[in-house]
N, C-alpha and C positions, 0 to 999 in steps of 0.2 A: 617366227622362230629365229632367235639370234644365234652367232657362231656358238657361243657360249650352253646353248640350251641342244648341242645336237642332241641325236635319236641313236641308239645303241644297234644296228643291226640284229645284232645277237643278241639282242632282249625285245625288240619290237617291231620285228621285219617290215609290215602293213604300214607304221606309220614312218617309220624311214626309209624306206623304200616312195611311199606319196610324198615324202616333204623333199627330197630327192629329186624326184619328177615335177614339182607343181615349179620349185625355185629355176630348174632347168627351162624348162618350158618360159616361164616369164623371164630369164636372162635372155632367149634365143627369140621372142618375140620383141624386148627389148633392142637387140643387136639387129632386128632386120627394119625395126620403123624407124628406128635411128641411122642406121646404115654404120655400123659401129662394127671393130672387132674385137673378136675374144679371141682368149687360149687359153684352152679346156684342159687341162691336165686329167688323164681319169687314171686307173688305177692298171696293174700287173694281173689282177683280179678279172679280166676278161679274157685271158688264156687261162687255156686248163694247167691242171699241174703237171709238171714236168721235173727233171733231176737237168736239165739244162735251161741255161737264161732264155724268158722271152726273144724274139725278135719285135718288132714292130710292126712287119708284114707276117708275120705265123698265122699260124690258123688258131680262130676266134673260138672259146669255148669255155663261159666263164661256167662254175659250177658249185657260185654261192649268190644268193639272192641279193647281195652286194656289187658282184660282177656283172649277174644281169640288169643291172641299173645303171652302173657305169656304163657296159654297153648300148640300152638303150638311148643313153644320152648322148652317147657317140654319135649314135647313129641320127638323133633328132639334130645335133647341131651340122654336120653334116649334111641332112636334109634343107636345113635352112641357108646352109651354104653356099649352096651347090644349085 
């Protein structure tokens, strides 16, 4: 799947949410057999909602099936990094 062809969240969770995980997963397999780094930008979308700005350290609570993807990939690149 190219940049061009992404998946709409809000119209097809299941497969944007796997195409998500599958491109994550082989960038972070990529980054550890090459010994390579990245910078992951994820989204605002894995804190819950609030009426005041995230911090960076806040507490984790995403509560759209978009959040929960950006944070599992947090957490997988992390995994690999650590």
């Amino acid at each position: 799947m190219g940049f061009n062809q992404a998946i709409n969240y809000n119209r097809n969770i299941a497969d944007a949410r796997s195409a998500d995980l599958d491109i994550a997963e082989k960038l972070a397999n990529y980054c550890k057999r090459n010994e390579t780094k990245l910078i992951f930008l994820s989204s605002s979308a894995v804190y819950p909602p609030s009426t005041i700005p995230a911090r960076e350290d806040g507490t984790i609570g995403p509560v759209t099936p978009y959040g929960n993807a950006k944070y599992y990939i947090e957490q997988l690149f992390a995994d690999v990094s650590g």
